[in-house]
PADO-377023 format. One record per residue (C-alpha): residue number from 1; z, y, x. Coordinates in nm, 2 decimals. Each point is the difference from the previous one (the first is absolute). Layout:
% residues N
@seq: NUM	zz: Z	yy: Y	xx: X
...
END
This chain:
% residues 218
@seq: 1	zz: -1.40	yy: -0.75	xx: 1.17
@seq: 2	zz: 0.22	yy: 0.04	xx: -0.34
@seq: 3	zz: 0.21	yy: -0.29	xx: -0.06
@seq: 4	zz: -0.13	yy: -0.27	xx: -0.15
@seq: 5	zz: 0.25	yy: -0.33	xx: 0.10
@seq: 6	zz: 0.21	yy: 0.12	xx: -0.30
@seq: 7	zz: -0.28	yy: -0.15	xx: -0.21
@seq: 8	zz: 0.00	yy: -0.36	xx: 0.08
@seq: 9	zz: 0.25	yy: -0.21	xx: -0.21
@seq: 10	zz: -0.12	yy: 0.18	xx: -0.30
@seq: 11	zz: -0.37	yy: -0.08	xx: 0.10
@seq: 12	zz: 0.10	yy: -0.31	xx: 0.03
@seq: 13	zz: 0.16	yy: 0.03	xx: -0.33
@seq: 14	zz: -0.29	yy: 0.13	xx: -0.19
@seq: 15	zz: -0.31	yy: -0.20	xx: 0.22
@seq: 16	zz: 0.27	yy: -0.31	xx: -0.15
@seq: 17	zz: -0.19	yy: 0.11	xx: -0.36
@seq: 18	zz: -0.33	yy: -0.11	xx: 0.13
@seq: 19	zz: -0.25	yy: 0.04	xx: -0.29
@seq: 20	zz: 0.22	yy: 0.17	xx: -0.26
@seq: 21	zz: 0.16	yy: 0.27	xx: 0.25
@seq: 22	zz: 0.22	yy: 0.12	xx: -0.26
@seq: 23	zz: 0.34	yy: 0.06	xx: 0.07
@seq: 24	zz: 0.21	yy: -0.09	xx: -0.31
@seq: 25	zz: 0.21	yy: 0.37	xx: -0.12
@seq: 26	zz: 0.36	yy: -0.02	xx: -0.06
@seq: 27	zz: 0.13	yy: -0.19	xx: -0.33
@seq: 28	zz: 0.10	yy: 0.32	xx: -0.15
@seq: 29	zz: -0.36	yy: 0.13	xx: 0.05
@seq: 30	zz: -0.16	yy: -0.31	xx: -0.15
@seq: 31	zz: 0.21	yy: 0.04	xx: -0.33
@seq: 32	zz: -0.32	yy: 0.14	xx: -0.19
@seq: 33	zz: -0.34	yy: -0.04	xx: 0.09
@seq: 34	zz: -0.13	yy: 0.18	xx: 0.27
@seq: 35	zz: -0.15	yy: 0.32	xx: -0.03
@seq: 36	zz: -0.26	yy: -0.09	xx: 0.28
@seq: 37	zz: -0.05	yy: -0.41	xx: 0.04
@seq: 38	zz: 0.03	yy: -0.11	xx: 0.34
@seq: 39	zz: -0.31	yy: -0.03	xx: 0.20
@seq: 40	zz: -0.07	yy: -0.30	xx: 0.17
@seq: 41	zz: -0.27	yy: -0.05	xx: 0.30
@seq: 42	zz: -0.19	yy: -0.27	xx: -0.23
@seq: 43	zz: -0.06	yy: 0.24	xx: -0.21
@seq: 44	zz: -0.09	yy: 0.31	xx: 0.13
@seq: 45	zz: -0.34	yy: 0.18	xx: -0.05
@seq: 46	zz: -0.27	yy: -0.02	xx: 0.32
@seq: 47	zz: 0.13	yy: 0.38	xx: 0.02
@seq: 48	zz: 0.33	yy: -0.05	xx: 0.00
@seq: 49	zz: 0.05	yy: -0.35	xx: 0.23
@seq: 50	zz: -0.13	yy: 0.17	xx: 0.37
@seq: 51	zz: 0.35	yy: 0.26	xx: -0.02
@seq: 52	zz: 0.22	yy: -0.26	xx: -0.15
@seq: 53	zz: -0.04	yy: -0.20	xx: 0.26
@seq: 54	zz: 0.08	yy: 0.28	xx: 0.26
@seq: 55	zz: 0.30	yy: 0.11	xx: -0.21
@seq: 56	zz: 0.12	yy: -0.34	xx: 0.01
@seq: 57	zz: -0.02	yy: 0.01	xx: 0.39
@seq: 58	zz: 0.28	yy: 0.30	xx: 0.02
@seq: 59	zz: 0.15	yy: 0.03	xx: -0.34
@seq: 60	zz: 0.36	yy: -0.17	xx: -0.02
@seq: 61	zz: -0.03	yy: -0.02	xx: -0.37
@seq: 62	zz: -0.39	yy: -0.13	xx: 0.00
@seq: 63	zz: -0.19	yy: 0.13	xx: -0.27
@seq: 64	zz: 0.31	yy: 0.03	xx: -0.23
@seq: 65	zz: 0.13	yy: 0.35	xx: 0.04
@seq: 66	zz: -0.17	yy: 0.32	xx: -0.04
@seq: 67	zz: -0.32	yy: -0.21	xx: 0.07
@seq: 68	zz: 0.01	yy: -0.20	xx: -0.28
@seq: 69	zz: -0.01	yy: 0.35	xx: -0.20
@seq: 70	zz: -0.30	yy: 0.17	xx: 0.32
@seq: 71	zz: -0.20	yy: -0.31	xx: -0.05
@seq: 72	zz: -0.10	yy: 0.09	xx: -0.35
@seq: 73	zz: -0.25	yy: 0.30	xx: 0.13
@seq: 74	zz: -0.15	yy: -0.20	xx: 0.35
@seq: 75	zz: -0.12	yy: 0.30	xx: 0.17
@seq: 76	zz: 0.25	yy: 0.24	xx: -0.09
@seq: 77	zz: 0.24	yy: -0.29	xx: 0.15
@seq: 78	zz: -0.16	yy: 0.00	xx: 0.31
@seq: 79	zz: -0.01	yy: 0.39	xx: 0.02
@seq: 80	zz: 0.36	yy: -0.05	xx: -0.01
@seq: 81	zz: 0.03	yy: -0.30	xx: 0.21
@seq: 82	zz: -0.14	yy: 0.16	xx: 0.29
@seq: 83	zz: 0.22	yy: 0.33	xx: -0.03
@seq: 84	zz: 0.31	yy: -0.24	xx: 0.00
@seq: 85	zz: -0.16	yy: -0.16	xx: 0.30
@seq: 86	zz: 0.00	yy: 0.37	xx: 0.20
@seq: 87	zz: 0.35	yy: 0.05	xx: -0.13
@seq: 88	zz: 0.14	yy: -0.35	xx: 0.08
@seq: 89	zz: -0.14	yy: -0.05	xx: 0.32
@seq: 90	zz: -0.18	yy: 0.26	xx: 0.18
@seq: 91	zz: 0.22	yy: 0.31	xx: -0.14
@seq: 92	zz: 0.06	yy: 0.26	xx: 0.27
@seq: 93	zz: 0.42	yy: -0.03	xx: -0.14
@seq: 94	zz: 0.16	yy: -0.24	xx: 0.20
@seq: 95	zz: 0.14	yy: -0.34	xx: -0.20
@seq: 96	zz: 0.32	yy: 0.07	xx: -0.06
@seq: 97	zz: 0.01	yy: 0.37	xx: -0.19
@seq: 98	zz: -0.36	yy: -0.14	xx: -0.12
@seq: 99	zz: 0.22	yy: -0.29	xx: -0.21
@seq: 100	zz: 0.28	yy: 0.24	xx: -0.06
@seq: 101	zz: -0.18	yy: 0.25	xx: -0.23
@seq: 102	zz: -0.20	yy: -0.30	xx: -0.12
@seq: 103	zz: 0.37	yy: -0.09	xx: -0.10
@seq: 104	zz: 0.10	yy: 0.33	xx: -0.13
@seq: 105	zz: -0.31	yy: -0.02	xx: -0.24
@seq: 106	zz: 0.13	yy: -0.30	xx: -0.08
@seq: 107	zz: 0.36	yy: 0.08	xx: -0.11
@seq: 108	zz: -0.12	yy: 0.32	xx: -0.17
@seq: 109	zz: -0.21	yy: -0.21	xx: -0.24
@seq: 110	zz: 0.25	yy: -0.28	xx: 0.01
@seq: 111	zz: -0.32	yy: -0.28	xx: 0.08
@seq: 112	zz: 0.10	yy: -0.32	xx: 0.04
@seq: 113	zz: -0.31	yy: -0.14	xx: 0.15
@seq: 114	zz: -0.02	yy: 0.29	xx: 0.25
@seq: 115	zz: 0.36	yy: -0.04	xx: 0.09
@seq: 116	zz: -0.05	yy: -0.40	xx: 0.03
@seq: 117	zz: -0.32	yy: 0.04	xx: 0.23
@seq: 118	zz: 0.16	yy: 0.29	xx: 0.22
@seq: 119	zz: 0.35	yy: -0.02	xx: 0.10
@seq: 120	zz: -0.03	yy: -0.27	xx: 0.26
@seq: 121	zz: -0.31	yy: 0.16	xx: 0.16
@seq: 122	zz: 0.23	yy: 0.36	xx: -0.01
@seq: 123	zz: 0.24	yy: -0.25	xx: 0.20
@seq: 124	zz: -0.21	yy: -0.14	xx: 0.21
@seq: 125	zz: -0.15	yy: 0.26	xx: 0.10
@seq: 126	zz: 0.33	yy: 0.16	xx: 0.11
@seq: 127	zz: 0.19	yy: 0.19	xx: -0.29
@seq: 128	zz: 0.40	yy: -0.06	xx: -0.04
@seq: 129	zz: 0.09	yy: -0.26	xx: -0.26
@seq: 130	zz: 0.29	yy: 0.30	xx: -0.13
@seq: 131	zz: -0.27	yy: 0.29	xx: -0.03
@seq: 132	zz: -0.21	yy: -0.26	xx: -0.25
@seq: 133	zz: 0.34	yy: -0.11	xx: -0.14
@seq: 134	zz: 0.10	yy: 0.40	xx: -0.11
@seq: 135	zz: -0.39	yy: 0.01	xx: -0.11
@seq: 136	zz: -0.01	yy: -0.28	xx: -0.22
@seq: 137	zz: 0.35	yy: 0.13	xx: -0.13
@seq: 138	zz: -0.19	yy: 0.30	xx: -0.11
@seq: 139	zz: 0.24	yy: 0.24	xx: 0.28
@seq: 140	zz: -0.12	yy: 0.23	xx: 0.27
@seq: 141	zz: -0.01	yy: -0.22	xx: 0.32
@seq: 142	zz: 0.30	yy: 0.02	xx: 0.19
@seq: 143	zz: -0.07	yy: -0.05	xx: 0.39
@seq: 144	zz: -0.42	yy: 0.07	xx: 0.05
@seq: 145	zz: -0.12	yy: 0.10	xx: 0.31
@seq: 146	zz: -0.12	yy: 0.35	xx: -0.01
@seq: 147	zz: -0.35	yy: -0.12	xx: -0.06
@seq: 148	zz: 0.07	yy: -0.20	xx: -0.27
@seq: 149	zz: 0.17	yy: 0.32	xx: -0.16
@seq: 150	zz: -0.25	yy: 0.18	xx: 0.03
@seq: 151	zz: -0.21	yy: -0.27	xx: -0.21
@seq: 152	zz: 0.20	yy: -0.04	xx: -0.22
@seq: 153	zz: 0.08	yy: 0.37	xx: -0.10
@seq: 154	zz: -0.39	yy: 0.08	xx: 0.01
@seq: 155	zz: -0.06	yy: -0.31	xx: -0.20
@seq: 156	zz: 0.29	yy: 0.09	xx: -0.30
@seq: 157	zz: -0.09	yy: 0.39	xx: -0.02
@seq: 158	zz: -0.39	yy: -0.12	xx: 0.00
@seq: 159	zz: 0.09	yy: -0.27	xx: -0.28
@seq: 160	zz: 0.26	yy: 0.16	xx: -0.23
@seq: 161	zz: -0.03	yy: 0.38	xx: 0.09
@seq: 162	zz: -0.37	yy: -0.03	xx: 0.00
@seq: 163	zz: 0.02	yy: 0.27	xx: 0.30
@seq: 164	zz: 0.11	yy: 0.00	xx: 0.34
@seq: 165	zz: 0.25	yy: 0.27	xx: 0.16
@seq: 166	zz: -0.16	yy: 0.14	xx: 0.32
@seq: 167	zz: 0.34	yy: -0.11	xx: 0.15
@seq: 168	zz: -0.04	yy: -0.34	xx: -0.07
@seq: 169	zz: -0.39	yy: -0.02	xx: 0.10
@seq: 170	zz: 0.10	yy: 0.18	xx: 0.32
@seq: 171	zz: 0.24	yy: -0.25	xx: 0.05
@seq: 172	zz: -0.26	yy: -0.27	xx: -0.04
@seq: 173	zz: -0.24	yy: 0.16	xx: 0.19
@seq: 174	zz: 0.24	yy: -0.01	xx: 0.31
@seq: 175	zz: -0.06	yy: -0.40	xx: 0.05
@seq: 176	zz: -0.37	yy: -0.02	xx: -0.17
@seq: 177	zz: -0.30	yy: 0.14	xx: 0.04
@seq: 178	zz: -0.22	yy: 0.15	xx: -0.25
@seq: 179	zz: -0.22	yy: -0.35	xx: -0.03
@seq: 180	zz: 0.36	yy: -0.20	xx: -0.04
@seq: 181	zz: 0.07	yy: 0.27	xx: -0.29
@seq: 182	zz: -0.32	yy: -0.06	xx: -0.18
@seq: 183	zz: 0.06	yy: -0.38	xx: 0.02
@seq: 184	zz: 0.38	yy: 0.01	xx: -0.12
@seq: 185	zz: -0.13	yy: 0.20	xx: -0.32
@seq: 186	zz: -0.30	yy: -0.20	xx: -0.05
@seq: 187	zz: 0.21	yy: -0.31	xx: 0.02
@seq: 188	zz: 0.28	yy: 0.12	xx: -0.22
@seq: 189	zz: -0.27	yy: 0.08	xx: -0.27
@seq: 190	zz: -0.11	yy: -0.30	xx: 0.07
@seq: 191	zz: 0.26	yy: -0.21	xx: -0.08
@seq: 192	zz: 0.11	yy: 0.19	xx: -0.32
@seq: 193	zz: -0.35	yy: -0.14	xx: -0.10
@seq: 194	zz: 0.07	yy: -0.34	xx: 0.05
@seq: 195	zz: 0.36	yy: 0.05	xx: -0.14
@seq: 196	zz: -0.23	yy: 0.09	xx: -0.32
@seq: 197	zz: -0.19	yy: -0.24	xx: 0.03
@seq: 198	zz: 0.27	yy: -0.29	xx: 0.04
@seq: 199	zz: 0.21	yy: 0.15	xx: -0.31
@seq: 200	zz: -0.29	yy: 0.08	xx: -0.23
@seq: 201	zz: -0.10	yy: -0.40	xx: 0.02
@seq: 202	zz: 0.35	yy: -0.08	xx: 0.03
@seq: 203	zz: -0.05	yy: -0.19	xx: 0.29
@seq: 204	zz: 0.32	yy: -0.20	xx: 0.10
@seq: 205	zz: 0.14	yy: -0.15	xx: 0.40
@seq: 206	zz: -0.07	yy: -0.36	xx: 0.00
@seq: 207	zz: 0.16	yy: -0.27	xx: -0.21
@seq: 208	zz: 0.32	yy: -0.09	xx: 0.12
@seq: 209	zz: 0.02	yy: 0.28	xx: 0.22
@seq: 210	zz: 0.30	yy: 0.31	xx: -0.04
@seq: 211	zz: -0.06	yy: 0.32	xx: -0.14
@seq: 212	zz: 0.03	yy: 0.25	xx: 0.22
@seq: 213	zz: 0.15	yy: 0.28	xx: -0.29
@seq: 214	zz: 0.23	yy: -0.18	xx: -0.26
@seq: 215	zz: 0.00	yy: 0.14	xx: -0.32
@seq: 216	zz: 0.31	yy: 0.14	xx: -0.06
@seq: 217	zz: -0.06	yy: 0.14	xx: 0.37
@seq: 218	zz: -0.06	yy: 0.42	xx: 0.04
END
């Protein structure tokens, strides 16, 4: 069963909501008006209520986030919804290189919201403080097990090279299995989606809450 503990104090921070749900986005992100106005659960559609109230069961941010944006197009949202619930929680990667290359997505579209949510499940769930540390400070990793460098050099050829050396999927394919390879590149894709999705409605981390990448930060 896929981590899910992780979750709690920021369920409790988003169930805290109640009716509205939303989240409130960083001062900096509230400095114009916002490109998609925060749904609240009072005013949802019939359509959309039924996932927004599962979303707000898992999701640390509630229906702020990349839902906020998903919500717009119901069953497209739940298309997605359930995908992310495959990924999340019933992927054949285990939980710690599963939150790693979510964090590698992450870092290579510098999203704040994705960072936010995912770091402290990547920790959790087992992955060194100092290998997140050199990730967020945009460096190669120093000290990953050899699983995790394998992720991580599939993940960056797959994501910048848009191609993978038969070296480094050999490599990979030396700790996972040909389903665990479909499910890393399905997830990375994944996530680059939601990175789109989180930076095309300028979605922000919650008010009062750090940002992850600081702007004068590489």
């Amino acid at each position: 069963m896929k981590i899910r503990i992780a979750h709690v104090a920021t369920l409790v921070v988003a169930a805290a909501c109640g009716a509205s749900c939303a989240l409130l986005l960083s001062d900096s992100a509230m400095s114009k008006e916002r490109r998609f106005p925060q749904l609240t659960l009072e005013r949802l559609t019939d359509e959309q209520r039924p996932l927004a109230e599962q979303i707000m069961k898992i999701s640390s941010v509630g229906i702020a986030g990349p839902y906020n944006v998903l919500l717009r197009s119901p069953v497209m949202a739940r298309r997605m919804y359930d995908l992310l619930d495959y990924l999340r929680w019933h992927s054949s990667v285990p939980t710690r290189l599963n939150e790693f290359a979510i964090l590698i997505q992450a870092r290579l579209w510098r999203s704040q919201v994705e960072w936010f949510a995912h770091h402290p499940l990547a920790l959790e769930a087992g992955l060194s403080p100092d290998v997140a540390a050199d990730l967020k400070a945009n460096r190669r990793p120093r000290g990953m097990q050899p699983d995790e460098e394998a992720v991580y050099d599939f993940c960056m050829e797959l994501s910048t090279r848009h191609e993978v050396s038969d070296e480094v999927f050999g490599r990979l394919r030396r700790f996972f299995s040909e389903q665990q390879v479909a499910d890393l590149v399905v997830l990375s894709g994944t996530y680059v989606t939601v990175a789109m999705v989180l930076s095309a409605g300028e979605e922000g981390v919650p008010a009062g809450k750090e940002l992850p990448f600081k702007p004068d930060e590489p």
